[in-house]
N, C-alpha and C positions, 0 to 999 in steps of 0.2 A: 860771570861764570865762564870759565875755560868749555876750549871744544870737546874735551875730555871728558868732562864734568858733565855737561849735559850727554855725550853718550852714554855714560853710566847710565845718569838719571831717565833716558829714552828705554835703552833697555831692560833695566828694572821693569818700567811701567808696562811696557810690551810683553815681560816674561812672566807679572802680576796676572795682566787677564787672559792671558795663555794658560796659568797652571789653573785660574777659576773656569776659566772654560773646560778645560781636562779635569777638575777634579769634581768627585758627587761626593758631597756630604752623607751622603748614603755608606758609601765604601769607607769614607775617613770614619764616621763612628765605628760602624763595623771591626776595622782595624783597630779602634782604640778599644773597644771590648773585648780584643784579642790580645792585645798586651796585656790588659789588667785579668785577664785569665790567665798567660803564663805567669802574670807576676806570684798573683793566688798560688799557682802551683810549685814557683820556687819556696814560697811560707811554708806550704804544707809538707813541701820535701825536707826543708828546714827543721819542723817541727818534729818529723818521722825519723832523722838523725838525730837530735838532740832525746827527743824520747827515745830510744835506740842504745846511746850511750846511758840516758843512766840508768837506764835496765839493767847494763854492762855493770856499772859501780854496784848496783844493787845484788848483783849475783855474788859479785867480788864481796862485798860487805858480807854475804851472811855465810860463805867460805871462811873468813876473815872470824867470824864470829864464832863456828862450829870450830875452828882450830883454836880460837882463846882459850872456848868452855874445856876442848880437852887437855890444852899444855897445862888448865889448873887442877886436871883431874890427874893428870901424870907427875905434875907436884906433890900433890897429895897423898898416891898412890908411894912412891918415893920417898918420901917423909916418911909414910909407915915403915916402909922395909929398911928406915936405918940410913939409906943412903939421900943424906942434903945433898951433895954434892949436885945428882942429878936435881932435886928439887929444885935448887937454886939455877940449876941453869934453864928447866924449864918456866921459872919464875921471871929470868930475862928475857928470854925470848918472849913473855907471854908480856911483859911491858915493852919490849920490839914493838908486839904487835898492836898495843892501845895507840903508838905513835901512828902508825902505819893506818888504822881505822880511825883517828883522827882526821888526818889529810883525806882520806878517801868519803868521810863524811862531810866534810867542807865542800868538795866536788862537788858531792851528791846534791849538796844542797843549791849549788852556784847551779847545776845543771836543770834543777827543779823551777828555779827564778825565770832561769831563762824560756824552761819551756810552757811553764807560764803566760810572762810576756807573748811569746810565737802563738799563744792560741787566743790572745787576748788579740793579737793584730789579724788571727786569719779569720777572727768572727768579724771585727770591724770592716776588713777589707772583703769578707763575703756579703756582709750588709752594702756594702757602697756599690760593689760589680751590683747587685741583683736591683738596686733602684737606680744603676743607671743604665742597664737593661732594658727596664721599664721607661723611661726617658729616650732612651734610644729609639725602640721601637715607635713611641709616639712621633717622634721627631721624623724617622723613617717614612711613616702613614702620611704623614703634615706633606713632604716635599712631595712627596708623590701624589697629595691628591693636588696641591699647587700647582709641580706641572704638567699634570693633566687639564687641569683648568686653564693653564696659561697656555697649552696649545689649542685646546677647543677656543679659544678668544683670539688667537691669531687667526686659524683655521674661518674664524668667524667673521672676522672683520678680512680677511684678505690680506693678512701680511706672514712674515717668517721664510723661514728660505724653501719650506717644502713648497709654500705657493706660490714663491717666485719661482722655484723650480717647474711648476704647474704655469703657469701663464710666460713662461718661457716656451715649455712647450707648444702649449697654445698657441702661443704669434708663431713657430716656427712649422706647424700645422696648417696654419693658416695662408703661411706664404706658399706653402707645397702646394695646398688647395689651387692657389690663385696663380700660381704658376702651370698646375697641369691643366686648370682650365682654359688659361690663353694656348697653351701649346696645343688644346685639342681645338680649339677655335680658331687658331693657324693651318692646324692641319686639314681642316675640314674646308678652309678656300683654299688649301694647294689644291684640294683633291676635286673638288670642284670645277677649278680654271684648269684644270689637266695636268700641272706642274707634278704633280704626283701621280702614283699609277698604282688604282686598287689592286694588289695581287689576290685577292679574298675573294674581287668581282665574277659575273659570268664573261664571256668573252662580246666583245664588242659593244659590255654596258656602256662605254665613253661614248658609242656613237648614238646608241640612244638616249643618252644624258642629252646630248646634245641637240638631237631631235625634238626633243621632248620642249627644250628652251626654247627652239625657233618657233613651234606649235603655239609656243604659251605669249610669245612677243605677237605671233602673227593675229592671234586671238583678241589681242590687247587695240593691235591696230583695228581693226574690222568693227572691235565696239568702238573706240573713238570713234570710226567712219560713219558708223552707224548713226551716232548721236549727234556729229557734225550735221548730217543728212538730213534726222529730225530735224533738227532747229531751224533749217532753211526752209523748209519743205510746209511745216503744219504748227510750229509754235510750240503750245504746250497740249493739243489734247490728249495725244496719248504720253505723257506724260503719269497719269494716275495707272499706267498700265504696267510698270513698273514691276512688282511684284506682290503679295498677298501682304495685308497686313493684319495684326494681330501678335498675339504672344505665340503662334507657333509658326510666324513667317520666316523664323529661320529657317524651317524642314527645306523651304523651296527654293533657297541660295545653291547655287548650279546646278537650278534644273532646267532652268530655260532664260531665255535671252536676259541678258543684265540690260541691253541697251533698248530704248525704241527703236521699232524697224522702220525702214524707211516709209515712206507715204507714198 
C-alpha cells in the first residue's frame, strides 16, 4: 500500500469516529421524519394542482356543452325561418365543437388517473410517515434510556471523562492541600526561630517567646538534676511518690513535681 493510500485509508477512519461521535441518532431520525414530511407535502401540493386543473377542464367542459346544446338550438331555430344557410353553419361549428370536447375529455380523463394515483401515493406515504413516527419515537426512548444507563455505569464503576475530570480534580486539590500545608509548617519554624517577624503579634512577644523557651529548658534541667540527685541519694523509695494513680491521675500532670526531690 502506497503512503497515499493509507493516509486516505487513516483519515477515513478518524473522520468515521469523528462524525459517530458528533452525530445522535436522535437528530438523524428526527431529520429523516422531516424530509418524509416535506416529501408528503410536495404529494399533496401535487395532488391540489392536478385536482385544480381538472376542475379547470371540467368548467371548460360544461361551457363547452351549454354552447353545443345552444348552436343545435340556433340550427333549428334557423331551419324554421327558411334560412339553412345559418343552420348549416351553426351545424359546423357545433361538430367544431364535438372535436374540441373530445380532446378536452381525454385530458379530463388523463387528469382524473393521475389524481388518482397522487392520492393512492399520499395515503401510502401517510401510512409509512405515521408508523415510522411511531418507530422513531421508540427508537428515541431506547437511546436515551441506554445512555442514561451507560452513564450511571461509568458514574458507577469510576470511569468516563466526567470522572476523570473529577479525580483530576481531586489529585490537583490534593496537591494544593499538601502544599499549603508544608508552606504553613515552613512558616511556623521561621516564625518560631525568628527568621520571620509576626506583624499581627503584641510588641516584644519575640522576647517572651523566648523567655518562655529558656524557662522551659531550665525547667527540664532541674528535673534531670533532680532525679540524678534521687538515684544517688536513696535508690528507689520515693520513687512511688511519683504521682496519683488511677484513671483520673491525669488531672494531676503539672501540678506538682514530675521528678523526686532530693533526700
Amino acid at each position: 500500500m502506497s503512503q497515499s493510500s493509507r493516509l486516505r485509508t487513516i483519515f477515513r477512519s478518524k473522520t468515521s469516529r469523528a462524525l459517530d461521535k458528533m452525530e445522535d441518532p436522535r437528530e438523524v431520525l428526527d431529520d429523516s421524519y422531516e424530509q418524509q414530511l416535506r416529501m408528503l407535502q410536495q404529494v399533496r401540493q401535487g395532488l391540489a394542482e392536478v385536482a385544480t386543473a381538472r376542475k379547470r377542464l371540467e368548467l371548460q367542459g360544461q361551457e363547452m356543452g351549454a354552447r353545443y346544446q345552444r348552436l343545435a338550438q340556433q340550427a333549428q331555430e334557423a331551419l324554421n325561418q327558411g334560412r339553412e344557410d345559418l343552420a348549416r353553419a351553426a351545424l359546423e361549428r357545433r361538430s367544431l365543437l364535438e372535436g374540441q370536447v373530445a380532446t378536452l375529455r381525454e385530458q379530463h380523463a388523463a387528469l382524473q388517473r393521475q389524481q388518482s394515483q397522487l392520492q393512492e401515493n399520499e395515503r401510502r406515504l401517510s401510512e409509512r410517515i405515521a408508523a415510522f413516527r411511531t418507530e422513531k419515537e421508540a427508537m428515541k426512548a431506547s437511546y436515551t434510556a441506554s445512555q442514561a444507563q451507560v452513564k450511571a455505569n461509568e458514574i458507577a464503576a469510576g470511569i468516563g471523562s466526567q470522572m476523570n475530570d473529577v479525580g483530576a480534580s481531586l489529585d490537583r486539590a490534593r496537591d494544593r492541600v499538601a502544599q499549603m500545608q508544608a508552606r504553613a509548617a515552613a512558616t511556623d519554624e521561621l516564625l518560631a526561630s525568628g527568621a520571620l517577624k509576626d506583624l499581627t503579634a503584641a510588641p516584644d512577644e519575640d522576647l517572651e517567646r523566648q523567655l518562655s523557651a529558656g524557662a522551659t529548658r531550665a525547667d527540664v534541667e532541674r528535673q534531670l538534676q533532680a532525679m540524678k540527685d534521687a538515684g544517688t541519694a536513696g535508690g528507689d523509695e520515693n520513687s512511688g511518690d511519683s504521682g496519683r494513680e488511677g484513671p483520673d491521675s491525669w488531672l494531676s500532670i503539672g501540678q506538682g513535681p514530675s521528678a523526686p526531690k532530693p533526700a
